[in-house]
MIVOTI-103284 format. One line per 3 residues: number of its first residue (from 1); their letters; for each residue x, y, z of N, C-alpha, C, O. Coordinates in Angstrom, 3 decimals. Layout:
// residues N
NUM = A = X:Y:Z:X:Y:Z:X:Y:Z:X:Y:Z ~ ...
// end
This chain:
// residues 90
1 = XXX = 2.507:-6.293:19.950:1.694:-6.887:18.910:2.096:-6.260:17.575:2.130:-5.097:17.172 ~ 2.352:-7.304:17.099:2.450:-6.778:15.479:1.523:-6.598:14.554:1.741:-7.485:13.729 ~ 0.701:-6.031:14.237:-0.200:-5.334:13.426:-0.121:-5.068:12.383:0.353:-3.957:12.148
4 = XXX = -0.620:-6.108:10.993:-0.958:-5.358:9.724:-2.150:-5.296:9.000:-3.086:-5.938:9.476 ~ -2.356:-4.635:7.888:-3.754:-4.286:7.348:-3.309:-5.197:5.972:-2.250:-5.267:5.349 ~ -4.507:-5.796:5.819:-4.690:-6.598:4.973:-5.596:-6.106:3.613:-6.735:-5.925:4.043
7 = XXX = -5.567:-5.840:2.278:-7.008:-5.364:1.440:-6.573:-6.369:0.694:-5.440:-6.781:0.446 ~ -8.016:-6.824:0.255:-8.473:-7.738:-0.884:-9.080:-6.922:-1.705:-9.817:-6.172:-1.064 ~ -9.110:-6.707:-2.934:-10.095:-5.943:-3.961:-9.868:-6.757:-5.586:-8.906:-7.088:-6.279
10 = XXX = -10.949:-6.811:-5.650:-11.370:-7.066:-6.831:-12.752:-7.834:-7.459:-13.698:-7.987:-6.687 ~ -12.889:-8.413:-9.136:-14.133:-8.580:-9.475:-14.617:-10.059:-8.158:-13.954:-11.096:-8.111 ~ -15.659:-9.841:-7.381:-16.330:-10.725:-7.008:-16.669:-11.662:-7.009:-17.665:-11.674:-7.732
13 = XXX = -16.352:-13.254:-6.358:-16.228:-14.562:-7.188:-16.709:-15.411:-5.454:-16.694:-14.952:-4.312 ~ -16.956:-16.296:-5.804:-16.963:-17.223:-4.729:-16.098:-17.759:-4.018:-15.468:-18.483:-4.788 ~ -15.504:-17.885:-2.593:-14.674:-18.026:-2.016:-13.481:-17.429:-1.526:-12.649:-17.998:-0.820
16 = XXX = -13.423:-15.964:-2.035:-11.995:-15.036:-1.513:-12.122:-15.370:-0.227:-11.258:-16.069:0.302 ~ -13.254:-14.906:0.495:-12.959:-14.829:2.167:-12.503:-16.244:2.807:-11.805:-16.319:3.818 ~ -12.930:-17.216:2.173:-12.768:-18.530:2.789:-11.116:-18.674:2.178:-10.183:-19.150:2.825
19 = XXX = -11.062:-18.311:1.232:-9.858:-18.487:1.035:-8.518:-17.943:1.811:-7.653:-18.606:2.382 ~ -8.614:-16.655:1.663:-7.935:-15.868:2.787:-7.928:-15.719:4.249:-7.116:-15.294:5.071 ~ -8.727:-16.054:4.277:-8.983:-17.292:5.675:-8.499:-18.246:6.240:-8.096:-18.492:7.377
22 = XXX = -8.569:-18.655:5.498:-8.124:-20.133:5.575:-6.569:-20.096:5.623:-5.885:-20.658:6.478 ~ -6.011:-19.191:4.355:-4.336:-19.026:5.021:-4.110:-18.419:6.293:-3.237:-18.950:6.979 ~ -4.626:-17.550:6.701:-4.327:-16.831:7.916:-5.102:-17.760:9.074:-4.708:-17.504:10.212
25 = XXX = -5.512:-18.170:9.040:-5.894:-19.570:10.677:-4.466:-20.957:10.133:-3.688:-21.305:11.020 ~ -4.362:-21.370:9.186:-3.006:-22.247:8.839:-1.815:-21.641:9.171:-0.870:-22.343:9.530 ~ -1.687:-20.074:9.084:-0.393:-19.525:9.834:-0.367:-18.665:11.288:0.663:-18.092:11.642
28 = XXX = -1.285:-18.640:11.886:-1.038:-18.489:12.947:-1.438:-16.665:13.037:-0.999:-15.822:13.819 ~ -2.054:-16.577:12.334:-2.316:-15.076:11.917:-3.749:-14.496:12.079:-4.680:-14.729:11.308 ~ -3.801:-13.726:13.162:-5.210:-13.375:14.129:-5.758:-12.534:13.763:-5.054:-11.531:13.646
31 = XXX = -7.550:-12.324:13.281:-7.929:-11.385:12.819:-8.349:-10.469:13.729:-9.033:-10.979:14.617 ~ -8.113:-8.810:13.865:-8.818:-8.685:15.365:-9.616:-7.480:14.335:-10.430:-6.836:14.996 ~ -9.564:-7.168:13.261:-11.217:-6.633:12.608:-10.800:-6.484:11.247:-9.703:-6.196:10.769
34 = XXX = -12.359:-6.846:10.513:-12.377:-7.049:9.063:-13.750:-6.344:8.856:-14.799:-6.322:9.500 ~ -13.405:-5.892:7.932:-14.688:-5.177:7.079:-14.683:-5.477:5.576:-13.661:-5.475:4.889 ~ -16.209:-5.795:5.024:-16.047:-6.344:3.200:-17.459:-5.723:2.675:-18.575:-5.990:3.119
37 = XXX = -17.274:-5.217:2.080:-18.445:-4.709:0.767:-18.366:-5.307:-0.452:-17.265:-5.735:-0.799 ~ -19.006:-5.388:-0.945:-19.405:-5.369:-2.632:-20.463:-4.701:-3.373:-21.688:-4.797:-3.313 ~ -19.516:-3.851:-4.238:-20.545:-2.540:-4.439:-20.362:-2.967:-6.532:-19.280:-3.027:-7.116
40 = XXX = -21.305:-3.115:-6.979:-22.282:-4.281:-7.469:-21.332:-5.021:-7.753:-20.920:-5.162:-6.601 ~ -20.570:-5.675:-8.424:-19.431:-6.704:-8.754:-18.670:-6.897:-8.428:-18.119:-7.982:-8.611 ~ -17.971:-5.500:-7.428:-16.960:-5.533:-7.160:-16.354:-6.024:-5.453:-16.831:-5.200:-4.673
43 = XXX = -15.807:-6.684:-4.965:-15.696:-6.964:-3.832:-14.226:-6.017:-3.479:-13.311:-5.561:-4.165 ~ -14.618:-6.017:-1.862:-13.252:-4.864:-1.390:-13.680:-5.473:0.295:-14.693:-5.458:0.994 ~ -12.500:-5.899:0.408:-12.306:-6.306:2.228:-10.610:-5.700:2.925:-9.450:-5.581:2.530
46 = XXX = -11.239:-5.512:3.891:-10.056:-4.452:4.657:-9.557:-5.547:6.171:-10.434:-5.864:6.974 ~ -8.526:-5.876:6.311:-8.290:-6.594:7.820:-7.089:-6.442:8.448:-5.952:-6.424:7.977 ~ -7.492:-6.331:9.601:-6.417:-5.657:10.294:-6.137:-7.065:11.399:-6.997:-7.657:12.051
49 = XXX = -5.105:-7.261:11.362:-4.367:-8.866:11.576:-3.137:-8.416:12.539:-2.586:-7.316:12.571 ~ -2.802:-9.815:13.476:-1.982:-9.727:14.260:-0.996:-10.963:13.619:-1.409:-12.096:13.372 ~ 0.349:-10.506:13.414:0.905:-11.588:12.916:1.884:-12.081:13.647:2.695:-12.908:13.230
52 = XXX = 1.866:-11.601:14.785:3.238:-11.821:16.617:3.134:-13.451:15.967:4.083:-13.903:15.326 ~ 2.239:-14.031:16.140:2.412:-15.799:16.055:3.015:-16.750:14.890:3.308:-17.945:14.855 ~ 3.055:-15.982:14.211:3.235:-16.517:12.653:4.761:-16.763:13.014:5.494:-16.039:13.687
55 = XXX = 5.052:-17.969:12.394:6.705:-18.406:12.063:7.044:-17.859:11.038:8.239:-17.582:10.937 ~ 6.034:-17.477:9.813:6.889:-17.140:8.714:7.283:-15.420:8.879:6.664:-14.791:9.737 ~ 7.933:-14.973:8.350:8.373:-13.822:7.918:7.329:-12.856:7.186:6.499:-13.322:6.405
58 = XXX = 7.381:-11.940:7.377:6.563:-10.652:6.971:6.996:-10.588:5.289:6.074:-9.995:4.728 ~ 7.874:-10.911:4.454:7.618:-10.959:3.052:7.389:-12.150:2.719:7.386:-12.242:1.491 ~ 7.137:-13.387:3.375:6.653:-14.491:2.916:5.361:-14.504:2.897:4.680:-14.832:1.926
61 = XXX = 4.804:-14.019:4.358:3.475:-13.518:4.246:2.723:-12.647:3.227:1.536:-12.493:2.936 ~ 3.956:-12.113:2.777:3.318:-10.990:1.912:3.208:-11.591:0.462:2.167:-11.371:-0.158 ~ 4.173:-12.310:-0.104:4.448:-13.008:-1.598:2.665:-14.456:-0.924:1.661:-14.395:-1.634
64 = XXX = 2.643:-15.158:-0.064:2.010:-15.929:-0.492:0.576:-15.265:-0.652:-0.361:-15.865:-1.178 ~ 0.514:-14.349:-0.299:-0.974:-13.438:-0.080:-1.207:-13.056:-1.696:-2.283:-13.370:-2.207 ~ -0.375:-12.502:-2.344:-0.442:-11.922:-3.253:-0.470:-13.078:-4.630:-0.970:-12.830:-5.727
67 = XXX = 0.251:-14.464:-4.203:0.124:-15.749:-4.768:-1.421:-15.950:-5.016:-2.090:-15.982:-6.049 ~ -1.886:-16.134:-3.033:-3.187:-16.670:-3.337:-4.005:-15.060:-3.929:-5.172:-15.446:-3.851 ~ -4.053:-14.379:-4.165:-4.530:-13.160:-5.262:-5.043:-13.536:-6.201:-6.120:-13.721:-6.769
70 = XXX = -4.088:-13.611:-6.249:-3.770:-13.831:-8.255:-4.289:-15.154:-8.474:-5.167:-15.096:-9.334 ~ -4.076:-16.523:-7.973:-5.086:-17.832:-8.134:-6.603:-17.737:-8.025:-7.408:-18.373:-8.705 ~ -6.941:-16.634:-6.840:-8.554:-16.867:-7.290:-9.215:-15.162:-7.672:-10.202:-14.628:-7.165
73 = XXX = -8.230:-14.574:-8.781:-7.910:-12.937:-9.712:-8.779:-11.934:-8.729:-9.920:-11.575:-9.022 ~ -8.057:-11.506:-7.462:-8.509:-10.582:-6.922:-7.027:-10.188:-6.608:-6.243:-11.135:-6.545 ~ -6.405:-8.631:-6.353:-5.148:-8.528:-5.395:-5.258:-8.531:-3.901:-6.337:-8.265:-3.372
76 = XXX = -4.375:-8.770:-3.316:-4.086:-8.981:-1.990:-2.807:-8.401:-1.610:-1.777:-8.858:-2.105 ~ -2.771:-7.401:-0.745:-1.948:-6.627:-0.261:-1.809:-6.476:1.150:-2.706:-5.960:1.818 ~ -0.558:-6.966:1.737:-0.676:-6.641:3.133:0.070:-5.618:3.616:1.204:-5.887:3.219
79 = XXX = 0.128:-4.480:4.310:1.167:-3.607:5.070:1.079:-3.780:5.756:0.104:-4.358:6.237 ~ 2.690:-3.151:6.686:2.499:-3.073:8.197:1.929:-1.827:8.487:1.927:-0.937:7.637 ~ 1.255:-1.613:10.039:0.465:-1.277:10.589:1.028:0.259:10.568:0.195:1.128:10.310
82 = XXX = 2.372:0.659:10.819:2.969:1.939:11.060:3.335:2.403:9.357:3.396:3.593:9.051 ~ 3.507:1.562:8.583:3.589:2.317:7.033:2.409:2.336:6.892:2.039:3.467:7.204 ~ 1.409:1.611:6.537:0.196:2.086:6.308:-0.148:3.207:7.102:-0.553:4.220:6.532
85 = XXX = -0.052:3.176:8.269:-0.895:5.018:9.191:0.315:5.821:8.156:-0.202:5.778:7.040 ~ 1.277:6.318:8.065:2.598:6.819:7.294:1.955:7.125:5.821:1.875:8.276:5.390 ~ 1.606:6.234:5.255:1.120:6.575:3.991:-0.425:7.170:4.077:-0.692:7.968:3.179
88 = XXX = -1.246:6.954:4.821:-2.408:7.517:4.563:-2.784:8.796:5.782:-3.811:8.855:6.458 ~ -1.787:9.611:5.803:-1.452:10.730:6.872:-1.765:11.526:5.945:-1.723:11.275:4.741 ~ -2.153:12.698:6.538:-3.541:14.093:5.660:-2.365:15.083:6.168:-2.459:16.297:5.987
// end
């Protein structure tokens, strides 16, 4: 299984989750846990995704994520599962 972490952050608006959603069930891209706060304006969601099914490629995935970002002004960042543990090692 291929495994990456997904964060959304930014000012709070209607529809990020449906939005980001909505790309990842159109590509074949499985959520197996998500967590989202908004701490007062600000929205911040964390998801950890299986992308084994997806036809597209891991930087296509990554450019359209960051596309749909920026269309409804939140960022969207995806890593893979072994750089992310790599970068956030104590």
């Amino acid at each position: 299984m291929k495994k990456s972490i997904i964060t959304v952050v930014g000012k709070d608006t209607v529809g990020i989750i449906a939005k980001v959603c909505t790309y990842l069930a159109e590509n074949q891209i499985n959520i197996l846990d998500i967590s989202q706060t908004i701490v007062q304006d600000y929205f911040n969601m964390m998801m950890i995704v299986d992308i084994n099914k997806s036809a597209k490629e891991f930087g296509v995935i990554a450019d359209d994520l960051a596309a749909i970002g920026t269309e409804i002004g939140v960022q969207v960042k995806i890593q893979q599962e072994d750089i992310f543990n790599s970068m956030h090692r104590i």
